[in-house]
N, C-alpha and C positions, 0 to 999 in steps of 0.2 A: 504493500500500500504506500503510494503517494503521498505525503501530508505536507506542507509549507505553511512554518510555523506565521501565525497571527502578525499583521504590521501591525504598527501604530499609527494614528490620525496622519494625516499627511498636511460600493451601489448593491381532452376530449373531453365528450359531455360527462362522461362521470371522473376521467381523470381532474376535471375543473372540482367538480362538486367535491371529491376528495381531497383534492389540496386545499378549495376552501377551509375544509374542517380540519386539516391540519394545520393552517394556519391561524386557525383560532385555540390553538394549543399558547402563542406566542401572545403577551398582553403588552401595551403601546409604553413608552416612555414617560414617565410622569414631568410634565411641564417642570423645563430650569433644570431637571434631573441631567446629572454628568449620561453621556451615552453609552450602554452598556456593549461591553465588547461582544463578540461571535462566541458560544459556547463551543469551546474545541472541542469540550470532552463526547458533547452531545453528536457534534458534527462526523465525529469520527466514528462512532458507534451507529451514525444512522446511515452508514455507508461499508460496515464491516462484512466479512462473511462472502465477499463476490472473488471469483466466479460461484454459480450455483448453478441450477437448473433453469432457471427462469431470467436473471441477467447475468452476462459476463462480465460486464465493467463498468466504471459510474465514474462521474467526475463533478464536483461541485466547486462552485464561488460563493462565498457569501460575502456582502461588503458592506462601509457606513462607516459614520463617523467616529463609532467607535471602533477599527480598524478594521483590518480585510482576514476572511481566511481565507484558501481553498485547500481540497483536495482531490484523492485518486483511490480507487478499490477496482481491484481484478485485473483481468488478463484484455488486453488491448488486441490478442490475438491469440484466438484459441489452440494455433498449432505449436506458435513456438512460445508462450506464456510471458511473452513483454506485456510491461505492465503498461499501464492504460499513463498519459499525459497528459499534465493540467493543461497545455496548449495544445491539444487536441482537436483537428477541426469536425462538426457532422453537421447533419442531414437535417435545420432546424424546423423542419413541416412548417404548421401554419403560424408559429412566430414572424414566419413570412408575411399574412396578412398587416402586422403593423406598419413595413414599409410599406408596404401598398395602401394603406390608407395616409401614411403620412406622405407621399406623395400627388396622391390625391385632393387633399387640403389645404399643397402649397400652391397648387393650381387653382383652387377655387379661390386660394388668399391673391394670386395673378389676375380672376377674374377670366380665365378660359376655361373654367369648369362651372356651372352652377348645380351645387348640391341641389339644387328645388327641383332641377329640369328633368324632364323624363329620360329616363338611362338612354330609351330608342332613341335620342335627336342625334346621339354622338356616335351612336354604332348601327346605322339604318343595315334593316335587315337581318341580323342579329336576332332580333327576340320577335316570337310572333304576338298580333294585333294582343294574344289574350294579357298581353304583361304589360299594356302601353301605360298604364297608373303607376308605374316601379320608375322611382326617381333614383336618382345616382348617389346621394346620399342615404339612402335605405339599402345601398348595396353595403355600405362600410359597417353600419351597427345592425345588420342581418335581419332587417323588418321590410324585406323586397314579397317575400312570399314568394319567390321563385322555387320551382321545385329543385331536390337535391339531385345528388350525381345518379347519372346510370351505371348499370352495371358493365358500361364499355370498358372502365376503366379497371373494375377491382373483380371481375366475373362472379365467381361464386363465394368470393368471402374467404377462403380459403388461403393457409398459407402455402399450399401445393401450387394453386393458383399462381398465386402471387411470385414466387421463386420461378416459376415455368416464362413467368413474362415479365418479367422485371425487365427487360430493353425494352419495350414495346415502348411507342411513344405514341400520343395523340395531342395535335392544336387544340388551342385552348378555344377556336371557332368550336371544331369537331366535338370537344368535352361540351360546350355548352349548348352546342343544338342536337346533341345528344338527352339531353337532362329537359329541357324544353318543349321539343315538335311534340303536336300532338298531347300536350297536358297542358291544364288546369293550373291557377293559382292556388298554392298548398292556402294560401287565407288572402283576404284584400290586403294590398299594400299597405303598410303604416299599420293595419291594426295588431300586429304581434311580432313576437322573434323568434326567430328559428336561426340555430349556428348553421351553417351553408357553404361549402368553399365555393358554391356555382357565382358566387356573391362579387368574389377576389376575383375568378376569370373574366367577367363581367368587365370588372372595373378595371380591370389590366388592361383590357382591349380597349375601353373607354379613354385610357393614360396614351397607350400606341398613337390611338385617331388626332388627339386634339393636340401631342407633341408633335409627332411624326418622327418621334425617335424609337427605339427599341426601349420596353420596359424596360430589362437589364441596363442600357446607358442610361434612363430617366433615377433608377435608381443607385448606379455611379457617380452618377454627376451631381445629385440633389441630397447623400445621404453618404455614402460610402467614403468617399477623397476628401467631401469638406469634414468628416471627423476621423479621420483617418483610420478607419475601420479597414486594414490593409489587407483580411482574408475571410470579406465578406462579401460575397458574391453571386447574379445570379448564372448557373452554370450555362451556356450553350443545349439546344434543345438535347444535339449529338454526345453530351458529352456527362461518358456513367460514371465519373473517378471522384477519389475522392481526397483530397492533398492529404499528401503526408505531412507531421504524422497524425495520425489517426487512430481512433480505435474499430475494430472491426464491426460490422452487424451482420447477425445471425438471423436465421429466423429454422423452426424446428417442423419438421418435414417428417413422418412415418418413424419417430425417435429419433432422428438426427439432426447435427444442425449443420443449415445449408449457409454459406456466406455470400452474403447480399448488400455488401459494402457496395459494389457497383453497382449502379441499377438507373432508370430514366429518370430524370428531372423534370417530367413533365407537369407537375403539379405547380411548375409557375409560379405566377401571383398569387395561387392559393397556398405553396404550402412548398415548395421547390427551393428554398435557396440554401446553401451551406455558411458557417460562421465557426464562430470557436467563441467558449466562456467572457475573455476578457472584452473582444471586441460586444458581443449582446449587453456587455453591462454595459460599457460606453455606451450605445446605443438607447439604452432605456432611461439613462441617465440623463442623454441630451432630449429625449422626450420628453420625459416628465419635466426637465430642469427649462425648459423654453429654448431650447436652440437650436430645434429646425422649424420652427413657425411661427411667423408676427403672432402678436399679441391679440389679436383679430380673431384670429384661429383657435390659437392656442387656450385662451382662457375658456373655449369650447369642447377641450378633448376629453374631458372629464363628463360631458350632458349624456344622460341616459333615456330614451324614448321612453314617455309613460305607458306601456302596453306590457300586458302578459305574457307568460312562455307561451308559444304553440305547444299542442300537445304532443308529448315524445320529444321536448328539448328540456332537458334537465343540466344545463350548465349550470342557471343560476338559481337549484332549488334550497328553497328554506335549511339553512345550519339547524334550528332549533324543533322545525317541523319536515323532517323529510319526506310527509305524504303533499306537501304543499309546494305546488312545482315554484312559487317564488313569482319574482317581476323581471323582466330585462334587465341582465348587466353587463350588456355589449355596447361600449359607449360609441359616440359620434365617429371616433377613429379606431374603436376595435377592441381598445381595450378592453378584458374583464374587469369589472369589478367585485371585490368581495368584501364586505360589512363582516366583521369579528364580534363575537356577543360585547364586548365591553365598548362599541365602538369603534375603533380601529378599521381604518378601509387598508385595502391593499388592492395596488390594479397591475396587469400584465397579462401573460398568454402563457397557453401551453401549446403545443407543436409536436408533431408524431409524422416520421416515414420509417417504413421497416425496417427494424434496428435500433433504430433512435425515435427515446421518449424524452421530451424537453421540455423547460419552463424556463421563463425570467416570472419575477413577481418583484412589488419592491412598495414603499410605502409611498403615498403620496411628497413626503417631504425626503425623502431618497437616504432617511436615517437608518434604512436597513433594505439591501435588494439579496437576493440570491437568480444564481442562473446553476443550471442543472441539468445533466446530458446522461441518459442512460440507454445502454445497448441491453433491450430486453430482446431475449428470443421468443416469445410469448406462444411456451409449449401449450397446448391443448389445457384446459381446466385452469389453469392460471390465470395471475393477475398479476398490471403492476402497480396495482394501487398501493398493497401495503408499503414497499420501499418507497413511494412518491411521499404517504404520508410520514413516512418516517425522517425524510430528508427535510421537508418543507418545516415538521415541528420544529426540525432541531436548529434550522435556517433560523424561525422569526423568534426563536426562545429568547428571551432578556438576557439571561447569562449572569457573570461577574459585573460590577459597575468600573467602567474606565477611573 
């Protein structure tokens, strides 16, 4: 195991529901209170034990003003048992949606986007007549009511599946008029939310039309260079690798496990791009902190649509009553939100491509973030909730006081 000792002062739908409630394990800073450091003891213990059956390696950040940790648990590669690396790059799924909404909003802050306008003015052709009420701001905090993916993409659910077509690639036209021709709105626009990545392709292509750049350069030029996020990236359609070094992903096939380090990026703007730990803290740091969005914007990234879950979206179900699906907590720009019984919010994402299960989370005032990368093989009957929650308690715990 990896561990790097403590600085001093110098950051799915039931994966969410569960990290909520671990991170109401962790209780907020009492006002003028010196800032309590990262519990080491806790952090390391909620990372012990890898490799196992269910994940190979893990790597955690936790940061704030009361100092930084991170560390490393298991095997970075199951053949020859290098240990896993806190610079480590992977696969960060739909963490991805946050650039995409925050490039989305620095175009509306430009004035060549209008969140109000119908998503169809900017991508004719695109969605048919039955979506034309789906504004383009409903695509970022998931109240479009667009139906979700088809099964072009993920066939039968299966990790057999899945490892058999891992190159396979699809445009992100082809994913969405996949998911579209021929259906219905899952609910009227505006009136609910449902998590969606058809949401993020949408809007990607919507970014394409009104730049006339490639996502990938809107999202170098606007995000990546100015905070110099120097191995964060979106991949080429063609391109399966994954920089060294890295830790591998697995995924578990008839009892074995297949490696699926390589595989399409096609998931794009929904969920496609690669990163590494230190670079997502930067990144969520300059979100939260105002420094990729006038002040216009920004003091909006935090507004939550007043509408209910759709049924069958359980990201943001009640901590205290979990027969009670909750309210929207997919804000303006994507974030989740999570409310802690004592008060305490916490906003960020979680993010999943096979192999990699990830979060950033951090507190509004950036007095404690954690970012978290785990290579789950996600064997049959398993789960990776309990490690998630074990990570995320030990993240937002108060600890020693600085």
């Amino acid at each position: 195991m990896e561990q790097t000792k403590r600085k001093t002062p110098g950051r799915s739908a039931l994966l969410a529901v569960a990290l909520a409630a671990a991170l109401a394990a962790g209780t907020a800073t009492a006002a003028g209170a010196a800032a309590p450091r990262p519990d080491k003891k806790a952090l390391e213990e909620s990372i012990a034990g890898f490799p196992n059956a269910d994940v190979n390696g893990a790597l955690v950040r936790v940061a704030g003003p009361g100092g930084h940790w991170w560390g490393t648990s298991g095997a970075a590669d199951k053949e020859t048992g290098a240990s896993v690396r806190s610079d480590s790059s992977f696969r960060i799924g739909s963490i991805t949606k946050l650039f995409t909404g925050t490039v989305m909003l620095q175009l509306a802050a430009e004035h060549r986007v209008d969140l109000d306008a119908p998503a169809r003015r900017y991508v004719p052709g695109l969605l048919p007549d039955a979506f034309q009420d789906v504004k383009v701001g409903q695509l970022l905090n998931h109240t479009s009511g667009l139906p979700g993916p088809s099964a072009l993409t993920y066939g039968d659910g299966s990790n057999k599946w899945f490892t058999e077509n891992r190159f396979r690639s699809w445009t992100p036209t082809e994913i969405v008029k996949a998911a579209v021709e021929g259906k219905k709105p899952a609910f009227p626009a505006g009136e609910a939310q449902q998590y969606n990545g058809i949401n993020s392709h949408v809007a990607g292509l919507i970014i394409e039309r009104v730049t006339g750049h490639t996502y990938a350069e809107e999202v170098r030029n606007r995000i990546t260079r100015p905070l110099g996020l120097r191995r964060t990236y979106v991949p080429a359609a063609a391109d399966v690798t994954l920089p060294e070094p890295h830790a591998h992903g697995y995924r578990t096939v008839d009892g074995t496990l297949v490696d699926v380090t390589e595989q399409s990026p096609y998931p794009w703007a929904e969920g496609g791009m690669i990163s590494t730990a230190p670079d997502l803290d930067r990144f969520i740091t300059a979100l939260l902190g105002g420094r990729l969005l006038p002040p216009s914007q920004q003091q909006r990234i935090f507004d939550l649509p007043d509408v209910p879950n759709a049924p069958g979206n359980h990201h943001c179900a009640s901590l205290t009553d979990p027969g009670n699906p909750g309210r929207a907590c997919f804000s303006r720009i994507g974030l989740m939100r999570t409310e802690l019984p004592d008060g305490t919010v916490v906003w960020g994402k979680t993010g999943s491509e096979p192999g990699y299960t990830n979060g950033i989370f951090a507190k509004r005032d950036l007095s404690r973030r954690v970012v978290y990368s785990l290579n789950y093989n996600n064997p049959p009957g398993s789960s990776e909730l309990p490690y998630i929650l074990r990570i995320a308690g030990a993240a937002f715990s108060t600890g020693p006081r600085a």
